[in-house]
C-alpha positions in Angstrom: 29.9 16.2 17.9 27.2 13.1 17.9 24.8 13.5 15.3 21.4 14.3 15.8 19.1 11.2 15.1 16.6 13.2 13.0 16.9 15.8 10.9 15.9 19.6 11.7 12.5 19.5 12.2 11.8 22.1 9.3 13.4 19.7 7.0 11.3 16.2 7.7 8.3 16.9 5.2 10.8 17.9 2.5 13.2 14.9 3.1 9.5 12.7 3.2 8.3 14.7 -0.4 12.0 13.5 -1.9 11.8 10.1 -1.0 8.3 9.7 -2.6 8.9 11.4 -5.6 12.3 9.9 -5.7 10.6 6.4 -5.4 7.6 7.5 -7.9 10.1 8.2 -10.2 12.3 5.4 -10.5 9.6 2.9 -10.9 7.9 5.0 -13.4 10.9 4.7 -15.5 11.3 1.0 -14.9 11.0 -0.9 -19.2 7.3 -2.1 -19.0 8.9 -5.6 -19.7 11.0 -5.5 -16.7 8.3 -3.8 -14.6 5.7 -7.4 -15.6 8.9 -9.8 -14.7 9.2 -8.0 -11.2 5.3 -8.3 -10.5 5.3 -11.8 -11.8 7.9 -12.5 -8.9 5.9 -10.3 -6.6 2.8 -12.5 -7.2 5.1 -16.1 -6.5 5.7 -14.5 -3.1 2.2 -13.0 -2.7 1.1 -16.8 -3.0 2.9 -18.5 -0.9 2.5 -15.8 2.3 -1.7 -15.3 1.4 -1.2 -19.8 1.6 0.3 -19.4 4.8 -2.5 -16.3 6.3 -5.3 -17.8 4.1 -8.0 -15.3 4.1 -11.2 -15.4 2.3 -11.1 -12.1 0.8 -8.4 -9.4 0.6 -8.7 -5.7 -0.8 -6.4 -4.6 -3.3 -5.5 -1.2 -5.2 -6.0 -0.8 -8.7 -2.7 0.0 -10.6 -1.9 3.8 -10.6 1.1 5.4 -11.8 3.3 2.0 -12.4 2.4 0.6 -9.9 2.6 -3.7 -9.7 -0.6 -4.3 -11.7 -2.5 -7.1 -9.6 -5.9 -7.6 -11.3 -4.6 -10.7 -13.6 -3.0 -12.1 -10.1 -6.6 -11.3 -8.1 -8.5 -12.9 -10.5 -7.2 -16.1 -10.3 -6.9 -16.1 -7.1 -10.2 -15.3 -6.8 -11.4 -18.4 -9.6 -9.3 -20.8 -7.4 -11.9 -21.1 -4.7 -15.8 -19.7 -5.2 -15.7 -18.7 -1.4 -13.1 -16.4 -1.9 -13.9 -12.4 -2.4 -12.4 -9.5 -3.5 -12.9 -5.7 -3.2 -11.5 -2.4 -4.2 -10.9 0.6 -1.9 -13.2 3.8 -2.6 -13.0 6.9 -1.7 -16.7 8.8 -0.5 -15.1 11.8 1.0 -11.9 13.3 1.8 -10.0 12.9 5.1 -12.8 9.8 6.0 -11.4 6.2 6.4 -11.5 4.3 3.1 -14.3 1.4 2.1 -14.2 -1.2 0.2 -16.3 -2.3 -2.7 -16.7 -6.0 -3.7 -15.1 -6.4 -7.3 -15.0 -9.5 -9.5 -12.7 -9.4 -13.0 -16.3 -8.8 -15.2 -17.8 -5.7 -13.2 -18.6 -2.5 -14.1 -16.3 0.2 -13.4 -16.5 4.2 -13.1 -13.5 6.8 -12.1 -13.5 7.9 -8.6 -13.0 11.4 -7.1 -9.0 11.1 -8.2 -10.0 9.4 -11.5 -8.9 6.0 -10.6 -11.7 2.9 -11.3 -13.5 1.5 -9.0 -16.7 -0.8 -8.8 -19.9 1.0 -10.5 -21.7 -0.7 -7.6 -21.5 -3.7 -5.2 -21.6 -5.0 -1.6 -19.3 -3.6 0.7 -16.7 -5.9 2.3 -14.9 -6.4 5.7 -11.3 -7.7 3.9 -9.5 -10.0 5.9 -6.3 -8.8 3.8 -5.3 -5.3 2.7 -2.9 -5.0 -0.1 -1.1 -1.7 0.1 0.7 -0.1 -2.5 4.5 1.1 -1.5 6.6 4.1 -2.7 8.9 4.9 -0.7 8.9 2.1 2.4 11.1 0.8 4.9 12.3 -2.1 7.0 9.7 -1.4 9.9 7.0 -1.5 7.9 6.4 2.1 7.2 5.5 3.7 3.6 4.8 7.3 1.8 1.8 6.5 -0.2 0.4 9.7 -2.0 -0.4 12.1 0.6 -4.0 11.7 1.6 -4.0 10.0 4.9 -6.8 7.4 3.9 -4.7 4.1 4.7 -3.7 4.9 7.4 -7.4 6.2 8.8 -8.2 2.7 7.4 -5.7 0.8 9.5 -6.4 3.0 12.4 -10.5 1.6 12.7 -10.2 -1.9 11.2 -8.8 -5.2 12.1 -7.2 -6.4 9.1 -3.7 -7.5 8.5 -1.9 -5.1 6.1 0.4 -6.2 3.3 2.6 -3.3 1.5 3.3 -4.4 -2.0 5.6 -2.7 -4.3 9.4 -2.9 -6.0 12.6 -3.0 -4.4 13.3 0.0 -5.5 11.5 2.1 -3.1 13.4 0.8 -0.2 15.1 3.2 2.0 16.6 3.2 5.5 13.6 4.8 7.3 10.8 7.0 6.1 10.9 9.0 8.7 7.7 8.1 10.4 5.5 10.1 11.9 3.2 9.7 14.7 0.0 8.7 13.2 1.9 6.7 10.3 0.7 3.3 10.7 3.1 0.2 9.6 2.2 -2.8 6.9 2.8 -6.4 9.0 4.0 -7.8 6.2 6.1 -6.0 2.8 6.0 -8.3 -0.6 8.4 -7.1 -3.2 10.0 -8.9 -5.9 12.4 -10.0 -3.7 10.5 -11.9 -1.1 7.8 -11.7 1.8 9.0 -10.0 4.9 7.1 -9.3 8.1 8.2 -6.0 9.1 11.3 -5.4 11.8 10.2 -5.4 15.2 12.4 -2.2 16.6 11.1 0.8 19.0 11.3 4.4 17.0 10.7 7.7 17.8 8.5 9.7 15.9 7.7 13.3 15.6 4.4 14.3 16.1 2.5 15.0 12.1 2.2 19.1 11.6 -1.0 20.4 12.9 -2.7 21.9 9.9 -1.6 19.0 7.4 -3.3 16.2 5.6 -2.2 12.5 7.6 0.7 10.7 5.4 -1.3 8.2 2.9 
């Protein structure tokens, strides 16, 4: 009997919820020394590909539960040309598209609505380059973030080229996308910069009454 290329329908958000906790966890365990040496190798490969797009600003995430901490990387990007800018996602409201906040190493910062730092104040920015944090991601391009849908409203109103950054680690075959999951164009882990496979997929449509996939 020929397998059946997805799973049973009642069993895709629980296989999605064990590979992102699965992901969460193993990089939350990673030796904080071996966790800087595997962002320091994240950051070689974030130069050369942003070298190769250059954009004049980017938006980036600040580091939240282990995630690659980019903020030393950022800033001197940011000090290697004054025309470059920077910004941080915020968060106004739930299930709204995110916006970004210009941020420069010396600002003022305040928890958001989930407790994560963002800019006291600032311009908002149009970021030529998103930097998206990975758990659980895959070959296509496709990633679990948290749960909150706000990427990928994000990537579903704005022209801006995506980059998913995170470890090897969270690699897996397929996240088992669904229809309104948006992919990166381009994943950056320690092992390299990759754009993402070109391949058609079939995707189940998301559960009516649930939050989108961050």
């Amino acid at each position: 009997m020929t397998a059946a290329p997805f799973p049973p329908p009642k069993d895709v958000d629980a296989l999605r919820r064990h590979l992102r906790e699965h992901a969460l966890a193993a990089r939350e365990a990673l030796a904080a020394r071996l966790r800087a040496e595997l962002t320091a190798s994240i950051e070689m490969h974030l130069d050369g590909l942003l070298a190769r797009l250059a954009p004049d600003s980017l938006a980036y995430c600040w580091p939240y539960r282990a995630e690659p901490d980019l903020r030393g990387w950022v800033g001197r990007w940011l000090a290697a040309d004054a025309r470059r800018r920077a910004s941080l996602p915020v968060v106004l409201d739930k299930a709204t598209p995110l916006t970004f906040r210009r941020w420069t190493p010396d600002c003022a910062m305040v928890p958001d609505r989930h407790g994560i730092p963002v800019p006291a104040e600032g311009e908002e920015l149009e970021p030529a380059v998103l930097l998206v944090p990975l758990n659980a991601f895959d070959a296509a391009g496709y990633r679990l973030g948290y749960g909150g849908g706000y990427f990928d409203r994000t990537l579903a109103q704005r022209k801006v080229t995506a980059i998913g950054v995170g470890f090897e680690l969270g690699r897996v075959e397929s996240v088992l996308p669904l229809a309104h999951d948006l992919p990166m164009d381009w994943l950056v882990t320690e092992a390299g910069a990759f754009p993402r496979r070109q391949s058609a997929r079939a995707v189940r449509p998301a559960p009516a009454a649930r939050p989108l996939s961050e």
